[in-house]
N, C-alpha and C positions, 0 to 999 in steps of 0.2 A: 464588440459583441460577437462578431463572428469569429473570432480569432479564438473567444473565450469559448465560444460553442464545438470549436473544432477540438480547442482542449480536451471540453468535456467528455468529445466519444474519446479520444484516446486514454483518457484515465481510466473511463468506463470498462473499456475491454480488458483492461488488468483485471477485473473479477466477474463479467459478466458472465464468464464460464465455470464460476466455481461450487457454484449448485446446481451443473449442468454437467455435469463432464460425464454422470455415468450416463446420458442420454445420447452424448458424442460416443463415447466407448459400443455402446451396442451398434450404434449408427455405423460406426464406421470398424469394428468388428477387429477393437485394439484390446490390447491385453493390458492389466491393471501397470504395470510398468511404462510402458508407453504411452497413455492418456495423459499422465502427468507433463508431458513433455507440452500438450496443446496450452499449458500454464508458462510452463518453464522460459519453453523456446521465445514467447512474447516479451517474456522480463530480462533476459539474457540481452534481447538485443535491443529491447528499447534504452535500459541502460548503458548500452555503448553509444547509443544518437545522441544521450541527453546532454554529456559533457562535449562531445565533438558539435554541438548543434550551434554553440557561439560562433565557432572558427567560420563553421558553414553562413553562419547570417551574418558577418563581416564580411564574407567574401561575393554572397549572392546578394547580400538585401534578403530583412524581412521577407518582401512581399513575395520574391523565386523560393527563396526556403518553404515559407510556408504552402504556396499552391502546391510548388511539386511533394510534398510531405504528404497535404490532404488530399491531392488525388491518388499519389500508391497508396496513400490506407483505406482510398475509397473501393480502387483494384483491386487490393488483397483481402479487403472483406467479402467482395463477391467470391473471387477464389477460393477463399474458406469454406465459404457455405455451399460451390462446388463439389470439393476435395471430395474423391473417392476411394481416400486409401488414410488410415493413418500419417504416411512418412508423406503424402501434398499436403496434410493440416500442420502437418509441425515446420513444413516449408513458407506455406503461405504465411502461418501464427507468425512465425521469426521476422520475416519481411514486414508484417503489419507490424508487430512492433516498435521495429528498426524506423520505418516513417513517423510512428504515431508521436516515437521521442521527438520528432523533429519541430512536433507543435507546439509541444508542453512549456519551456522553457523560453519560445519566442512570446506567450501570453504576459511571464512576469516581465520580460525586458520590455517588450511594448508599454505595457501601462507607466511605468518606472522612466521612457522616454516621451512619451505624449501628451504624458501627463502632468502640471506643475504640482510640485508638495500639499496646495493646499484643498485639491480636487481628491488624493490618494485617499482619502478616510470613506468616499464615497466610491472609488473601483475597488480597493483594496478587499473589502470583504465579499465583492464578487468573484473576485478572484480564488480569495479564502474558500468562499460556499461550493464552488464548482470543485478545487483541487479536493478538498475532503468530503462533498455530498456525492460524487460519482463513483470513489472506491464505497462508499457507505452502501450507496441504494444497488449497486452491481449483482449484487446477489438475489434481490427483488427483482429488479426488471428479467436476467435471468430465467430464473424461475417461472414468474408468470409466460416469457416467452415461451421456453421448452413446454412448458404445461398445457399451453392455451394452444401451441400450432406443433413447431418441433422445434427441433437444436440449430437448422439450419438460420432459423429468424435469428439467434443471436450473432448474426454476422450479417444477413440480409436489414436488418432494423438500418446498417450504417450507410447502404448506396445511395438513399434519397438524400438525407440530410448532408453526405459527405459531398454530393455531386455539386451541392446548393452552398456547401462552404468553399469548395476549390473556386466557382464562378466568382461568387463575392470577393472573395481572399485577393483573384488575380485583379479585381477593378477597383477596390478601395485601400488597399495596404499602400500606404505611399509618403513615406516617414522616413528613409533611408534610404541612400543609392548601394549598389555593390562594387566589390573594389577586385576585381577579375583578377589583378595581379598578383593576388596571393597565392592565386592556383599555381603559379611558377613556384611556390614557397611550402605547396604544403607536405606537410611531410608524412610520407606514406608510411615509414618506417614506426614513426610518434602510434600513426594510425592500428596499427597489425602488435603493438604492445600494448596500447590502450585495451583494445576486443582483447588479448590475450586476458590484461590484468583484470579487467570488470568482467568481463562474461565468466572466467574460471572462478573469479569471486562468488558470481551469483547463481553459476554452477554446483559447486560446493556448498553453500548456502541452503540448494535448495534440495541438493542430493543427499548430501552429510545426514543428516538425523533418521533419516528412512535407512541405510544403508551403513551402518555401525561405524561413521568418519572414516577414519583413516585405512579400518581394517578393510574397505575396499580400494582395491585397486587403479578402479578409474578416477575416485575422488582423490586417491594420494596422487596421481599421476597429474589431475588437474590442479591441483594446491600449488604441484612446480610450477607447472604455466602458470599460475596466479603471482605466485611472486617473481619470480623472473619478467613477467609482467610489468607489474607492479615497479621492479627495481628500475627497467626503462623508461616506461613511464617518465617519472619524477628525474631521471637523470636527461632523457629527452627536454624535458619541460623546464626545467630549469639551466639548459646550455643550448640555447638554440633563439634567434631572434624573434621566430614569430612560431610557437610553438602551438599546438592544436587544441592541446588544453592550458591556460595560463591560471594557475596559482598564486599570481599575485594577489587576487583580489584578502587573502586570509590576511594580508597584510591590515586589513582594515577590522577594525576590533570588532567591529558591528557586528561586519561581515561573518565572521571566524566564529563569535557569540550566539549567530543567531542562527549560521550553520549547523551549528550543533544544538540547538534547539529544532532544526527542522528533522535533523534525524533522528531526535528524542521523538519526536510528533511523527515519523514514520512507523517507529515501533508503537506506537497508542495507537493510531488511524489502521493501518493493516492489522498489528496483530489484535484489533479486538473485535475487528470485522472479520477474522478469524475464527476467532473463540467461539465468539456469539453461537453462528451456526454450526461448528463442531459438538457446541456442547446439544444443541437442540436438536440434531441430527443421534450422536449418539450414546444421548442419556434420554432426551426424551421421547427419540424415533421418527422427528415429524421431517416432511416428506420437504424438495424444494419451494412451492409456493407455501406453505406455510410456514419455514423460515425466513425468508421473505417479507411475509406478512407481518413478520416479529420485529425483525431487526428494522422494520419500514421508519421505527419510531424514532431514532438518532436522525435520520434525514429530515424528516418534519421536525426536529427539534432545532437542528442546523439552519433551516429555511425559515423560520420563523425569528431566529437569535441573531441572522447578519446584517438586518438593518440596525438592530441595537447595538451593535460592535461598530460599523459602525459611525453611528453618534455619539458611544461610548467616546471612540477615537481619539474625537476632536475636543474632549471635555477634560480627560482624564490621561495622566501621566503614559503612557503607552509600557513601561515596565510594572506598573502597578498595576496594569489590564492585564501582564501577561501571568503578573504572578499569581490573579485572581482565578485567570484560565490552567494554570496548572495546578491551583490548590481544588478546582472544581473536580477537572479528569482523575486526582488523585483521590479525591471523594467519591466517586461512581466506581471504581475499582476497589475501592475501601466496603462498599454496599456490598457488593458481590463477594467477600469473605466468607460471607454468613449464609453460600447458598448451600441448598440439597437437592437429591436427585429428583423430588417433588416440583422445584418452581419453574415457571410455564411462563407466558406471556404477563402474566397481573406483573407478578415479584420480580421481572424484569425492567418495568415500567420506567421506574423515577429512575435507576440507576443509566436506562440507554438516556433518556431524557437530558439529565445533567452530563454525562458525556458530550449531545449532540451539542450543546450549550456550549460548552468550556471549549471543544475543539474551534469553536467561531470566536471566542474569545481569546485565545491563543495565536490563531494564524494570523488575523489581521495584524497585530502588533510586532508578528514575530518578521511579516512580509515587510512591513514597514522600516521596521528597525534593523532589518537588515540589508535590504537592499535599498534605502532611503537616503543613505549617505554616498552611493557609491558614485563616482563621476559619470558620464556618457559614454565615454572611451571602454567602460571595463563592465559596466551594466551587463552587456549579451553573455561575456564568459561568465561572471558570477550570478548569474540567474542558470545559465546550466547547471554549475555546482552545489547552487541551492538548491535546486530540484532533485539533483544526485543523490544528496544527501539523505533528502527525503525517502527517494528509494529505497538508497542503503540499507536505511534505518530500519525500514519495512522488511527485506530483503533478512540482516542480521536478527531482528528481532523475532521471525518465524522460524529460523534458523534456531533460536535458542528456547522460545516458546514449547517447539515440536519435540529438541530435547528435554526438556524438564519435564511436559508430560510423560514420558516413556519413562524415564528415570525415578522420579516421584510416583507416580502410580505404580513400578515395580516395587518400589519401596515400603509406599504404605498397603500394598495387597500381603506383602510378607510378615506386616508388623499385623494387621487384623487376622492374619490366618493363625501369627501364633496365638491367639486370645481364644479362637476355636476350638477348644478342646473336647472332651466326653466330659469335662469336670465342668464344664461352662452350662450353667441350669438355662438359663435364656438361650444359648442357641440351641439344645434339646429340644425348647420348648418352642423354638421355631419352624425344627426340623419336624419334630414333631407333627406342627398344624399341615405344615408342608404336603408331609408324608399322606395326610388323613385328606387332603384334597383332593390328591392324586391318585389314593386309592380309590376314591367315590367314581373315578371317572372312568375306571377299569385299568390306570397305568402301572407302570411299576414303580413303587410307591417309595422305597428306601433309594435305589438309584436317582431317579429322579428328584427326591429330595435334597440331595448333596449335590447335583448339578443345577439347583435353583439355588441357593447356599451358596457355590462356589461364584456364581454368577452376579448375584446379590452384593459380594462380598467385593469380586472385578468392580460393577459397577461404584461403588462406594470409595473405594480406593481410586478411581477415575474422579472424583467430584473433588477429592481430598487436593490429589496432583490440581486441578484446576483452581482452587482456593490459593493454595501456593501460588501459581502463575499472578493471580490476580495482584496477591498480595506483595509481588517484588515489581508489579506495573507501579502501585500505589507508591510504596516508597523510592521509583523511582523518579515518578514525578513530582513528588513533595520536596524531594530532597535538591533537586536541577533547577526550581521553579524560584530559589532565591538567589540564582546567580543572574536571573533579569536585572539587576540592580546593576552590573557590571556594565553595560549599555548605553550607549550616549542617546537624547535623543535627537531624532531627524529634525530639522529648520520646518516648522508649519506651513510657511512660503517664502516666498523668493521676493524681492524688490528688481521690480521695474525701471526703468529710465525713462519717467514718458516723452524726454523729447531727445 
């Protein structure tokens, strides 16, 4: 439980600044380029800790990984909420990330070794509830913080509780010794291509769609360090005895299967905790605590659904759970076809609801069956990788989200504009009423009509691109959701020897 707790702030701070940032931005008196980075720089290098975080708890023990993990993230959160400059927030951001990976992935190895098979139906979806109800509510707690005090609470919220998990962390973790000798072994060079290949990955990622890909120069520049990366990497990893990140584990069908189901569940989990408040921010203008207050409903849908997943667990086929969980998520994406630039919190409702549901119903089976089979020896590095994956997934799927709004909404703004013509009786008769309001109120009555028109017109062509988004989540996960079949499943339990 405390292991699972210290998870939770580190996941949380993945978004707990994302309906906060223009409070940091005046706060700290950045410019709109720059703010991004107090996001960026956390995800950059939390995903370089999460795949190196096995190698580090094989060579420390759980119990040194994690304290020293939770106390710099307990450090750099006060340093955060410090910071009197833009360039200390994206220093201290970066460091707290870089610790925060070092917890995440020691929660799934931990349960996965302390746990016998037949106890996992009862952690596993605590597990589940925390890893996807903390990027979910992130934007809530958020919110309410900057709202209710300022921007500094969402960093100050973590010293009590972080102080209270490093103590615990250092007295009860004790499930594993460290094996010091590898520090003779590790290999620093593995280390400085990994940060190369993942951080310019999620560089790119995060830069590319704001910044027209390639046609900039720092993102082509970093694309090379990405695969040049990238190419070490994998050639480090696969010629070397005890390499920093080991690959082996894809060997294992589960593993590889459910890998790529956790990154499919990166792109739902983030990008729809995304959408949500983009769309409610700027279609419907509403302020950070009141997107919050919106999206609050997938969390309580979550926390109500994990003890029934579950019980589910242990009753029902675990691929028949999972396909049940992606034919849900692709249902609540399917709802959202049909939205317009009218629906608010009501016509939101059922669709966040069955979201929160299917997401509980998806990770349990998916943590299970993939990391259910794997031996003891290989648990710590393939719970990194699962959890990579996860990122990724999030990482790649806002990456391609972010484009297809820009690209589709320039699309269908071009195809509504030609329909606009002086031959078009309805929009006349639009412009028209337009025109007659504007002049009641003493403005200017014909300009101002065409720039509520043209704006009318943005905005609609914005709902249309978001229908699109919704509508290639849906068939993405209708279509992924019967390769669960493919899946062995995990031994219920274990036989004992009682004498």
């Amino acid at each position: 439980m405390v292991m699972v707790f210290g998870m939770f702030m580190a996941i949380l701070d993945i978004q707990i600044v994302s309906a906060s940032l223009p409070d940091i931005q005046a706060g700290l008196g950045a410019s709109r380029d720059e703010i991004s980075w107090v996001q960026t720089s956390y995800l950059i290098a939390e995903v370089v800790m999460i795949p190196l975080s096995g190698f580090l708890a094989r060579m420390m023990s759980t119990r040194i990984l994690f304290t020293l993990s939770a106390a710099g993230f307990t450090l750099t959160s006060l340093m955060c909420a410090l910071s009197g400059s833009i360039n200390e927030m994206i220093l201290w951001r970066g460091l707290q990330g870089f610790l925060g990976g070092g917890m995440i992935p020691s929660v799934f190895a931990a349960a996965y070794t302390i746990f016998p098979p037949s106890k996992r139906n009862v952690v596993s979806p605590i597990i589940g509830l925390i890893a996807t109800l903390a990027p979910t509510v992130g934007p809530t707690i958020g919110g309410y913080l900057s709202h209710a005090m300022s921007w500094h609470w969402l960093f100050l919220v973590n010293v009590g509780p972080g102080i209270a998990v490093t103590v615990a962390a250092l007295l009860l973790i004790d499930f594993d010794r460290p094996n010091w000798r590898l520090f003779d072994r590790f290999d620093w060079w593995g280390l400085l291509a990994l940060a190369s290949f993942l951080g310019g990955l999620e560089f790119v990622l995060e830069e590319g769609p704001s910044n027209d890909w390639f046609d900039d120069h720092l993102v082509a520049i970093m694309t090379a360090v990405m695969l040049a990366g990238a190419i070490a990497t994998f050639w480090r990893a696969f010629t070397r005895d005890e390499p920093i990140v080991d690959f082996s584990a894809f060997a294992n069908t589960n593993f590889a299967v459910g890998s790529v189901f956790s990154f499919v569940m990166g792109i739902g989990l983030y990008g729809l905790t995304y959408l949500y408040p983009l769309y409610l921010s700027s279609i419907r203008g509403y302020d950070s605590l009141m997107i919050g207050e919106t999206v609050f409903v997938s969390g309580f849908a979550m926390f109500c659904t994990a003890p029934v997943a579950g019980m589910l667990a242990s009753r029902i086929d675990l691929r028949m759970m999972l396909l049940i969980g992606f034919a849900g998520f692709a249902l609540s994406t399917w709802m959202l076809t049909g939205m317009t630039a009218e629906w608010d919190f009501h016509e939101l409702v059922w669709p966040q609801i069955i979201r929160g549901m299917s997401l509980m119903l998806c990770m349990v089976p998916i943590n299970n069956l993939a990391l259910g089979t794997m031996t003891p020896d290989k648990i710590k590095g393939a719970s990194g990788l699962y959890n990579l994956m996860r990122n990724l997934g999030g990482a790649v799927g806002l990456a391609v989200i972010n484009t297809l709004l820009s690209n589709r909404g320039d699309l269908h703004y071009a195809r509504l504009a030609e329909k606009l013509t002086w031959a078009n009786d309805e929009a006349l008769r639009q412009l028209d009423a337009m025109a007659a309001n504007l002049a009641a109120h003493g403005l200017d009555a014909k300009t101002g009509a065409l720039a509520q028109m043209a704006m009318r017109v943005q905005g609609q062509a914005t709902v249309m691109a978001f229908i699109d988004v919704f509508l290639l989540i849906c068939i993405l996960f209708a279509g992924l959701g019967v390769t669960a079949l493919l899946m062995k499943t995990p031994p219920a339990s274990r036989t004992v020897d009682a004498h």
